[in-house]
TISENU-530248 format. One record per residue (C-alpha): residue number from 0; x, y, z. Coordinates in steps of 0.02 Angstrom, whole numbers. Each point is the difference from the previous one (the first is absolute). Last residue first. Layout:
N
   num        x        y        z
   NUM        X        Y        Z
...
***
This chain:
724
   num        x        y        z
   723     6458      860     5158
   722     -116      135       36
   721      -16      198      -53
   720      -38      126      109
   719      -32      154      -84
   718       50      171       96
   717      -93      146      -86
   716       56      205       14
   715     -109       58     -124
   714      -86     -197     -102
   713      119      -96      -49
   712      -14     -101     -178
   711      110     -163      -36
   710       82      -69     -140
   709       78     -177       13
   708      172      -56      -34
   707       74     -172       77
   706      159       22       51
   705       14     -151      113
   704        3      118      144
   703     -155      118      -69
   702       28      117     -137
   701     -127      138       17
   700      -48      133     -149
   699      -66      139       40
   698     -174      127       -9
   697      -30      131      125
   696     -127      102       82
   695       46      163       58
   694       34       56      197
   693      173      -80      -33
   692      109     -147       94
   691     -108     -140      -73
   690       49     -158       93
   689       31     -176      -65
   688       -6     -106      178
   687       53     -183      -59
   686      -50     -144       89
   685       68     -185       94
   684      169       60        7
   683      -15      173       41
   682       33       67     -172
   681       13      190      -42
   680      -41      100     -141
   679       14      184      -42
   678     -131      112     -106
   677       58      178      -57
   676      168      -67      -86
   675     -121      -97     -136
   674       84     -154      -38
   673      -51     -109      149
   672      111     -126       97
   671       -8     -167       93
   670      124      -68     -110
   669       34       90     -156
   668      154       54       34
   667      102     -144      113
   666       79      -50     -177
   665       89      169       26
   664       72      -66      147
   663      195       73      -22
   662        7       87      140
   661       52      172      -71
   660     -165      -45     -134
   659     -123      -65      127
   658       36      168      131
   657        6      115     -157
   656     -172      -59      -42
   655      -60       40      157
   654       95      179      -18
   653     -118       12     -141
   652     -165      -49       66
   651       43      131      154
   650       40      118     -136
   649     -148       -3     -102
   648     -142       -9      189
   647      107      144       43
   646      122       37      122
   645      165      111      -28
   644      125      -91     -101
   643      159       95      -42
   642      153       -2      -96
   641      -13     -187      -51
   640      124     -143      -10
   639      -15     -182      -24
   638      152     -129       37
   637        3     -183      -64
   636      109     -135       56
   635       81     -139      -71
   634      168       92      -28
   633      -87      181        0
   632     -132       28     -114
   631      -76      191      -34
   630     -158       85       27
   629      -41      165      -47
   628     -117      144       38
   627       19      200       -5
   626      141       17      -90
   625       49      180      -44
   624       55       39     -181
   623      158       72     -105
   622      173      -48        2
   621      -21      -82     -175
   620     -115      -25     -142
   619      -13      195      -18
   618     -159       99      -53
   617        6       85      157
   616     -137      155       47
   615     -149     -114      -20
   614       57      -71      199
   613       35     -206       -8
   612     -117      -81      127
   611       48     -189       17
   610     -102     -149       58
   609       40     -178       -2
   608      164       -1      -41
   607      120     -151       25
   606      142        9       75
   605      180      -44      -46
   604       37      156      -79
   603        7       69      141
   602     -168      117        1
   601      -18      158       74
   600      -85      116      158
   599       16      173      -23
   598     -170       62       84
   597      -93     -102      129
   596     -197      -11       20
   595     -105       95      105
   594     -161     -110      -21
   593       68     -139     -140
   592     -178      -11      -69
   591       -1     -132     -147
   590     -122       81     -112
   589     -162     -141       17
   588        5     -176     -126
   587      106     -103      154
   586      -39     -180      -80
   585      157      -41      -26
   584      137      140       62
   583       96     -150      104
   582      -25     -114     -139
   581       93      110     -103
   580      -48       95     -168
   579       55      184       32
   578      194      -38      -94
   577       68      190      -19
   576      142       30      -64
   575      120      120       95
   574      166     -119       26
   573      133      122      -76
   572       75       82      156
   571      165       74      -61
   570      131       40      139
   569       35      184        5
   568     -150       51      125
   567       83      -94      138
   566        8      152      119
   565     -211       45      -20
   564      -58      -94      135
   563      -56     -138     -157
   562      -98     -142       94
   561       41     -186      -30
   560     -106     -124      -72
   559       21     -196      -25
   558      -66      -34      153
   557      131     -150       77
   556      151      102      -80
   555      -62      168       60
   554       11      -84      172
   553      104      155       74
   552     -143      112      -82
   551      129      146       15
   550      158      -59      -78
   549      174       17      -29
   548       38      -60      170
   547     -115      110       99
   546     -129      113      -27
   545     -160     -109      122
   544     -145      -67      -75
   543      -45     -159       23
   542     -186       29      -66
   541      -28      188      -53
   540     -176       13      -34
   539      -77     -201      -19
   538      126     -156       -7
   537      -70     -193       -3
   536      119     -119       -1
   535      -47     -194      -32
   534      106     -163       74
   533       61     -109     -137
   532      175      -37       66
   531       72      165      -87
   530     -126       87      106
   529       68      -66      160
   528      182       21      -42
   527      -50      161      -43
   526      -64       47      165
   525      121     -107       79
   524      134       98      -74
   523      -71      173       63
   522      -34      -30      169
   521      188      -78       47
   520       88      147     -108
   519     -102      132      102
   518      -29      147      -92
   517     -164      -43      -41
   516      -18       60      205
   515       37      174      -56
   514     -158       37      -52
   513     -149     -111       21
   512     -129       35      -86
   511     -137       -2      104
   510      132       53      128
   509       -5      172     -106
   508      163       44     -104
   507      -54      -41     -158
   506     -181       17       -7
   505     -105     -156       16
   504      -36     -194      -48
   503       84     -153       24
   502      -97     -155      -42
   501       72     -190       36
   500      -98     -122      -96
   499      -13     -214       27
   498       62      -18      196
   497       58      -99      122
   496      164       10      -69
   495       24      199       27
   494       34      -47      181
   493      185      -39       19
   492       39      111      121
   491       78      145      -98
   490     -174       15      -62
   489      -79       17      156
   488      144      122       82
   487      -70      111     -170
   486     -199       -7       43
   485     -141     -115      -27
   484     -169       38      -11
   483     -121     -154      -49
   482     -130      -30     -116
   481      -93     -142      -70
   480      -84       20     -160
   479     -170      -16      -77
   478       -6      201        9
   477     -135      105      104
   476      160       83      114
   475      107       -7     -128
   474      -96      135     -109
   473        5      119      163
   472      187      -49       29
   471       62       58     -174
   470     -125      159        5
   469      101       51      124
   468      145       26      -91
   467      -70      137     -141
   466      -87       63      157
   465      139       62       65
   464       73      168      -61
   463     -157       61       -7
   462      -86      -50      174
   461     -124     -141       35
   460      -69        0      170
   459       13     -172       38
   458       65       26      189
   457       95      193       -1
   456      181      -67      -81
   455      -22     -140      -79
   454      123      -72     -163
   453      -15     -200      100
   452     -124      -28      141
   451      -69     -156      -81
   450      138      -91      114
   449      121      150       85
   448       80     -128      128
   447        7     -144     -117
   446      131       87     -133
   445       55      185       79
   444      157       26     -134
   443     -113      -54     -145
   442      -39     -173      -97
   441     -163      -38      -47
   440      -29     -187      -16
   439     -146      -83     -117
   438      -28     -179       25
   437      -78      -68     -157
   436     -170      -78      -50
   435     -116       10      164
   434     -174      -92       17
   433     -111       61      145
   432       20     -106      162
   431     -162      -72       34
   430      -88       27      176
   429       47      184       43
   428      -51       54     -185
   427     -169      -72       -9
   426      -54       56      171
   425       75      163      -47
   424      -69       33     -175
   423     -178      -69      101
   422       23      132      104
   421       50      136      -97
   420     -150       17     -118
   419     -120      -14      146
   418       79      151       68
   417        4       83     -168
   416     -171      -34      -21
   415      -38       96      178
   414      109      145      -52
   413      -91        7     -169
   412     -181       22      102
   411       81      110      122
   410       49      115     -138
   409     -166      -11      -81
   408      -87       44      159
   407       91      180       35
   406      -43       78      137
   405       83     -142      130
   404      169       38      -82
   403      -22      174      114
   402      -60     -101      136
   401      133     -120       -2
   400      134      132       33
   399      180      -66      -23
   398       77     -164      -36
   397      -34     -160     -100
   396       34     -165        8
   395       89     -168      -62
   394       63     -168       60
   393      107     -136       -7
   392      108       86     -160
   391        5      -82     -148
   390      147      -82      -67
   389      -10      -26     -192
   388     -178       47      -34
   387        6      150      124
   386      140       61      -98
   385     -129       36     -150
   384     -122       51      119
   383       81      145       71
   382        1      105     -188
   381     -180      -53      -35
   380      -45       22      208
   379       74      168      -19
   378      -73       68     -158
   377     -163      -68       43
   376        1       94      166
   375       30      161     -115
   374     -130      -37     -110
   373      -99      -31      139
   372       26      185      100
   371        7       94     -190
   370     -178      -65      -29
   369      -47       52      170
   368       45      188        6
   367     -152       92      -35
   366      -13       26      188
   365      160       -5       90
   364      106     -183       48
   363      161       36      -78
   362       93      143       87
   361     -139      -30      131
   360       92     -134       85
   359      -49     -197      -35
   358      175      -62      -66
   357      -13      -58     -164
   356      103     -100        1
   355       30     -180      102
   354       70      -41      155
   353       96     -168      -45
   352      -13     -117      149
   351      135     -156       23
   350       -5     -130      117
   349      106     -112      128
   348      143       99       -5
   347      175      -81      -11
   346       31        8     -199
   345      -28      133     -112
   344      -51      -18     -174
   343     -178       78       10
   342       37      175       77
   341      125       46     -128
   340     -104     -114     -132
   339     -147      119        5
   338      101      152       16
   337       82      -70     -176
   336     -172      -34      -72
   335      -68      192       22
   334      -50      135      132
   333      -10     -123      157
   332       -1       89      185
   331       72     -127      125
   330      -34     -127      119
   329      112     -133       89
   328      -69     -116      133
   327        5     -103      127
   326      191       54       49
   325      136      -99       83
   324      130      102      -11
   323      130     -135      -38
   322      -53       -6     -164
   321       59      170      -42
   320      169      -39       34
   319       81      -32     -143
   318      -73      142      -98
   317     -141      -12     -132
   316     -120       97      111
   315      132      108       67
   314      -74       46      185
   313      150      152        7
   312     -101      137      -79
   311     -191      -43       19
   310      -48      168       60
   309     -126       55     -123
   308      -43     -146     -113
   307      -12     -197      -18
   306     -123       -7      132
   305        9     -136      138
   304     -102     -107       67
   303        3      -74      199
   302     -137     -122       44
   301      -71       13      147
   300      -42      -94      171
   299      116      112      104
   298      128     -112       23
   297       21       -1     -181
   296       23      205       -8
   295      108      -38      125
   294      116     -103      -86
   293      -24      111     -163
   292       78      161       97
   291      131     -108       58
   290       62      -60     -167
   289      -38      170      -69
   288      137       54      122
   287      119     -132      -43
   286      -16       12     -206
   285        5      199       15
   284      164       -3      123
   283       74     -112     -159
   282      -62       93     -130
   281       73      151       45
   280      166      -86        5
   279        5      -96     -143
   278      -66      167      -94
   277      145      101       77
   276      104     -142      -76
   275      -57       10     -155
   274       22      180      -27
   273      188      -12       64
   272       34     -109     -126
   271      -99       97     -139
   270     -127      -28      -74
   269       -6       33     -202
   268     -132      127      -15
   267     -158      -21      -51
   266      -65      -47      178
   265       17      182       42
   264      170       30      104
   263      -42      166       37
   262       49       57     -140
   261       57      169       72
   260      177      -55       -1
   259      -47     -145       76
   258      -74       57      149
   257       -1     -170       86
   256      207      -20      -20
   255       30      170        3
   254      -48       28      180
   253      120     -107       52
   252      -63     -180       84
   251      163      -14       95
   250       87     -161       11
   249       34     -176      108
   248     -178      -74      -49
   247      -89      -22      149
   246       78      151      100
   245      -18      117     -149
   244     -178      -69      -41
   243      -31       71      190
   242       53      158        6
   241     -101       25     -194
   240     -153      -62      101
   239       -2      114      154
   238       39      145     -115
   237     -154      -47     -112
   236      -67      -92     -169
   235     -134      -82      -80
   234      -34      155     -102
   233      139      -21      -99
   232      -52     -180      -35
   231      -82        8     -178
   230      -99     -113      -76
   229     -150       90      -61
   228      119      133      -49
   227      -46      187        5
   226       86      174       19
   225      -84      172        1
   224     -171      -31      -21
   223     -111      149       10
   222      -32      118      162
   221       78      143      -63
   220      171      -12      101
   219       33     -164      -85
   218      -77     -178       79
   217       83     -165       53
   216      -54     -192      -44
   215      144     -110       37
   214     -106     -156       61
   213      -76      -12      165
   212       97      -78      148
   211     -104     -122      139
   210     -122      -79      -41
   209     -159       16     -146
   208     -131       38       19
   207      -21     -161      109
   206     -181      -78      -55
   205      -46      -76      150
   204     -113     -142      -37
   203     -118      -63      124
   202      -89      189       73
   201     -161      -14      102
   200      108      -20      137
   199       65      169      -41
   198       58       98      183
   197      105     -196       53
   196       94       36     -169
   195       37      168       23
   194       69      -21      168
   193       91     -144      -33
   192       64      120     -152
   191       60      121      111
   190       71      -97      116
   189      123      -43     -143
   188       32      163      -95
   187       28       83      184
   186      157     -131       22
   185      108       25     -153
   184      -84      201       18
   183       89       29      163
   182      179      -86      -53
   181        8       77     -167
   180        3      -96     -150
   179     -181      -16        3
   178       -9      202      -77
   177     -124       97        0
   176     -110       65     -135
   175     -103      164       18
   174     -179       -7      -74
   173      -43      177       -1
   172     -165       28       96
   171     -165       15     -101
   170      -73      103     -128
   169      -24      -92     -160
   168       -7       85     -149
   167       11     -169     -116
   166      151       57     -109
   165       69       95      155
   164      -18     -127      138
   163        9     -165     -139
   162      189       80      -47
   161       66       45      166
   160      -73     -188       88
   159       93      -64     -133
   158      153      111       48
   157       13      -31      168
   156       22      139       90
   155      145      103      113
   154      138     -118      -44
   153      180       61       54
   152      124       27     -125
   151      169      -75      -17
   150      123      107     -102
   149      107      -29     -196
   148       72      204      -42
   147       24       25     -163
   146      154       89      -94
   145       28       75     -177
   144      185       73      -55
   143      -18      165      -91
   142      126       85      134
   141       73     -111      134
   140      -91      -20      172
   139      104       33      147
   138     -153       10      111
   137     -162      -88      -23
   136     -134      107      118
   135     -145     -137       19
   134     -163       93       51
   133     -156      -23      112
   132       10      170       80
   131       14      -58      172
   130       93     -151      -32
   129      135       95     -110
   128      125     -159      -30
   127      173       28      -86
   126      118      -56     -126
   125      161      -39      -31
   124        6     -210      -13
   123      -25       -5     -202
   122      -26     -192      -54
   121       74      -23     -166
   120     -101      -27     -158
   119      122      156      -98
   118     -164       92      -73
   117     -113      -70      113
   116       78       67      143
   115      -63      -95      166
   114      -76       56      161
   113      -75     -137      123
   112      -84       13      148
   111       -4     -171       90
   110       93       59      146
   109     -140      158       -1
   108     -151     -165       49
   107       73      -32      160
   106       64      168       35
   105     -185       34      -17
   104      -34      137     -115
   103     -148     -114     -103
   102      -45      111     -144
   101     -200       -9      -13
   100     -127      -83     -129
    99     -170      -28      -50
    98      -76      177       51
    97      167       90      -40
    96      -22      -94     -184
    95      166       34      -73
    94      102       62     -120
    93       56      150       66
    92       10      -97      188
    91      158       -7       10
    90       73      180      -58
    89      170      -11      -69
    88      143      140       33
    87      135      -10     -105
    86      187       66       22
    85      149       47     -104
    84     -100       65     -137
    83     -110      -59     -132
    82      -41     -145       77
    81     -149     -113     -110
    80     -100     -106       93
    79      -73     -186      -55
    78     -157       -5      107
    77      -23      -46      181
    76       29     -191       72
    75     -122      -94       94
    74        2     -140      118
    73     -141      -45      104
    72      -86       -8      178
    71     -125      -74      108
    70      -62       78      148
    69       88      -70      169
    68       48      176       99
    67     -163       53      -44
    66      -64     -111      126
    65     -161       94       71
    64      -82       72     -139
    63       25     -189     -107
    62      -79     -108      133
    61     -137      121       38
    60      -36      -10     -191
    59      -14     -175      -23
    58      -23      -13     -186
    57      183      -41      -46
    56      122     -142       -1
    55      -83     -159        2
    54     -165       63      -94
    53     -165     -136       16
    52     -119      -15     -108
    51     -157      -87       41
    50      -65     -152     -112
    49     -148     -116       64
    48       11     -165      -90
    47     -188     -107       30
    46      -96      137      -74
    45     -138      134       19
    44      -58      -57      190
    43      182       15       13
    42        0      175       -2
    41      -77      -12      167
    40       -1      215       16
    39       42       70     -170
    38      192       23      -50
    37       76      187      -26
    36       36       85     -111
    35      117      147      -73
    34      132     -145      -54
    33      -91     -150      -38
    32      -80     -129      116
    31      -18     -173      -75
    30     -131     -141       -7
    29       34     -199      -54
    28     -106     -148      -78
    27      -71       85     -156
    26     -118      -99     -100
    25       -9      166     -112
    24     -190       12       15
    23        6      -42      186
    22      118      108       40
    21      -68      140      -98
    20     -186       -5       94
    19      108      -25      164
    18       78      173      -48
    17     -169       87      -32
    16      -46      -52      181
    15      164       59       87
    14       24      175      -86
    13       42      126      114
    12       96     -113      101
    11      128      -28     -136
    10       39     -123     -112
     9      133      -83     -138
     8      -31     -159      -85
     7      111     -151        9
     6      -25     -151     -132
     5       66     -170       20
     4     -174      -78       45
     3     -157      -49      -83
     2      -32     -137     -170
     1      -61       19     -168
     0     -126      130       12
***
């Protein structure tokens, strides 16, 4: 055992002596309650850091039955509605969860109703309310035209505590959230947790799960997701609010403007004015209340920690005013490297903890099941270790039922490796700044605020139209490089000197993307001017894309490649030869995997071709082909573009070698590198870590910083140390 400490392991009363066993095996330092559990008596008897979560906004069910006039609330809108006559009726709650949600018939909330025809995208005033019946009459409607109605609903149950009730069968009370904007609950929420605290002396960490708003998370009449967006703020919403942001900001929050059209303003859209301000404005009561709630969480004795999940909407961890909270501690579930870094990379908490997969429920942890448990925990240390060797996180854990983990020794003899493992990776990391070879920006409409958040919609999950982006961000996370997220205001600024490689990646349209804001003359020409100074471009999916001016990659110039719509089909496109030797593609011997790819995507002829596919039905030389990879030179700059990357050991190689190429710092290639993509390298000044990222044993060659070559042999899953 190398050394104890930084490790957290879950417990319950059931199950004190068994956990101490653990503990001590793992070197672990800290104890946690889960959901469905609840702490031993003298927990600390296990370990110096005593975890107990704590909910802001829900859990106290005498609070909630008796102040129904403060539950939360949300915005919704129906479905797109087709009138077929001169009037439509609409039914609320058709799409609904009526255990989740109700109409709120307040003549606060009924100001905020909102009717609007789709077809013409003008508000439509006739219409009106059936309380009884829970119906919207629309009057005056015209024939084949389609209408929604945008409402505020009133929060019956929290949705996480919806989904583990029914997937785990509990049978408790509904956990109904209210609402600290209210007068009654501002004040309950903080003699409340005196209370709490002064009840759990055992108790020094209070793991806050999470504030005050949870994300946009709302369920269809069946039960099943509906809507989601792990950064949504339509749930972070009521009448009281909307009153106010009026009075703040000198205009009405319509209901339009958080509906979006049925959007929902989900963090791939381009934000809107109004968006942004409603998230000022949340953010700001959040800031000021967490303030408090941290202050006497102090004054208590404790530290306050808070998890990256469930109602976390409006405590940005990469906003402005995050550091002003004045948390402990930041934990969060990891699934890969770019989890790893989101928790990792921000500033104004004192540590970091990574809860780790699997989680111990029976899903996993049945009888005949244990081979599947470690590969799966080897899975997620492989994929979280590769960030962990750039910027690791302070601490890590695990969460669920220890006694079901308990059953089966070989996993708790990996988990106790890979607790070792990550301890000296962190005492190594946090004392020697690893070695990085270009600074890497990616440039969207959400920049700084959005960091390692970027193409999300439900955490990491990884969804079709997606994951050809993500993969980007998972490969950066491991990478040599610095990264930072910049967005469009950024780049007017000024700020594209401080770095080597600027990488815009997504579907046109999306704020990945960017939209509209390439059509700003100011954004554009320092883009190029940038390049054509010897800057690097990196474009993936639909980079700069935006129909306008003759163009739809509006930096087609800087790329080389332009995409065919199907309206410029009359100019000849003869550039189609493919030229696979590059030192980008060097060493890459696997089918490049482009994920969901891009159709219709050509070459100027200024480009050059890396990869092509032609279809057998054209034997012509011309107007024929889509591009898949090409780089070009602008001025003294270089540009690379791709139509997808999603992550694998091949393409995060690859898009390294992109990184060196754009930048120029090719001669930075073989230094501190290894040829075969399923080993990485990293120098710490004094060492180098080579790690095996695969459960097989593998053989590469390793260039040190002078460029010395040497072979070396990993054994599954290896980290060699080698000294200077």
């Amino acid at each position: 055992m190398y050394k104890n400490g930084r490790v957290t392991i879950p417990t319950d009363e059931t199950f004190v002596e068994g956990t101490k066993e653990i503990a001590k095996l793992w070197g672990a330092d800290a104890v946690r309650d889960c959901d469905g559990v609840k702490l031993p008596k003298n927990p600390g008897e296990i370990a110096d850091k005593v975890y107990n979560v704590y909910f802001v906004d829900r859990g106290n069910h005498e609070w909630a039955k008796n102040n129904p006039d403060e539950w939360q609330h949300m915005f919704v809108m129906t479905p797109y509605i087709t009138a077929f006559g001169d009037s439509l009726t609409v039914r609320l709650m058709d799409t609904f969860y009526a255990e989740q949600v109700k109409p709120d018939f307040s003549s606060e909330a009924l100001k905020y109703m909102e009717v609007i025809d789709r077809t013409t995208g003008e508000i439509h005033g006739s219409f009106t309310v059936d309380k009884e019946n829970g119906k919207v009459v629309i009057e005056k409607t015209t024939p084949f035209h389609q209408y929604t109605v945008a409402f505020i609903m009133i929060s019956l149950w929290h949705p996480v505590h919806m989904y583990n009730y029914i997937t785990n069968g509990w049978n408790e009370p509904h956990h109904t959230m209210y609402d600290p904007y209210y007068p009654k609950t501002n004040k309950f929420i903080r003699e409340n947790l005196k209370r709490w605290c002064d009840e759990n002396p055992d108790c020094n960490v209070v793991r806050f799960t999470t504030f005050l708003y949870m994300f946009s998370l709302v369920y269809n009449q069946k039960g099943k997701e509906r809507n989601v967006d792990w950064f949504g703020y339509n749930m972070a919403v009521s009448p009281k609010m909307l009153d106010d942001f009026e009075k703040k900001y000198g205009y009405k929050m319509r209901a339009e403007y958080l509906v979006d059209g049925g959007f929902y303003n989900s963090t791939h859209r381009i934000p809107s004015k109004e968006y942004k301000d409603y998230m000022e404005f949340v953010q700001d009561f959040v800031t000021e209340t967490v303030k408090d709630l941290v202050r006497i969480t102090h004054e208590k004795g404790k530290e306050a920690m808070m998890f990256l999940g469930d109602c976390w909407i409006g405590a940005e961890i990469f906003g402005e005013r995050f550091k002003e909270l004045d948390l402990d501690a930041l934990v969060g579930s990891v699934g890969g490297g770019v989890t790893v870094r989101m928790l990792s990379d921000v500033e104004g908490v004192r540590y970091k903890e990574g809860r780790f997969l699997p989680y111990f429920f029976p899903d996993t942890f049945f009888d005949g099941n244990e081979d599947n448990a470690v590969a799966e925990l080897n899975r997620n240390w492989i994929t979280t270790r590769r960030a962990m060797m750039r910027n690791p996180l302070d601490r890590i854990g695990f969460g669920g039922y220890l006694s079901l983990a308990a059953k089966f020794p070989k996993f708790i003899g990996r988990a106790a490796e890979i607790c070792d493992e990550f301890r000296y990776i962190y005492d190594t990391v946090k004392t020697q700044d690893p070695m990085s070879f270009a600074k890497v920006a990616v440039l969207n409409c959400w920049g700084k605020i959005r960091s390692w958040m970027c193409n999300m919609t439900a955490h990491e999950l990884w969804y079709q139209q997606s994951y050809s982006y993500q993969g980007i961000y998972e490969a950066l996370s491991g990478l040599p490089v610095d990264v930072s997220f910049i967005n469009f205001d950024d780049v007017k600024a000024g700020k594209l000197k401080d770095y080597d490689v600027v990488i815009n990646a997504g579907d046109a349209g999306t704020a990945w993307s960017g939209g509209e804001k390439w059509l700003d003359e100011k954004v554009i020409t320092e883009v190029r001017k940038f390049v054509y100074n010897g800057g690097g471009f990196i474009g993936v999916g639909e980079p700069t894309a935006i129909q306008s001016n003759g163009r739809f990659f509006q930096l087609s110039d800087v790329m080389g490649v332009e995409k065919e719509l199907g309206i410029s089909l009359g100019e000849d496109k003869y550039n189609i030869e493919k030229h696979p030797e590059h030192f980008i593609t060097k060493g890459i011997k696997a089918p490049i995997d482009y994920g969901e790819d891009k159709k219709n995507v050509y070459a100027l002829d200024c480009a050059n071709v890396i990869d092509i596919v032609i279809s057998d039905r054209f034997i012509r030389k011309v107007n024929v082909g889509e591009v898949k990879m090409a780089t070009n030179t602008y001025g003294k700059g270089r540009s690379f573009y791709i139509t997808g990357l999603p992550y694998s050991a091949e393409n995060a190689k690859m898009l390294y070698r992109a990184i060196l190429w754009t930048a120029g710092k090719e001669d930075m290639d073989e230094r501190s590198y290894c040829d075969n993509p399923l080993t990485e390298a990293h120098f710490y000044g004094d060492r180098y870590a080579i790690t095996n990222n695969t459960d097989r044993e593998q053989k590469t060659a390793f260039y040190d910083m002078n460029g010395k070559k040497r072979e070396i042999i990993l054994k599954p899953y290896e980290i060699k140390w080698i000294f200077e």
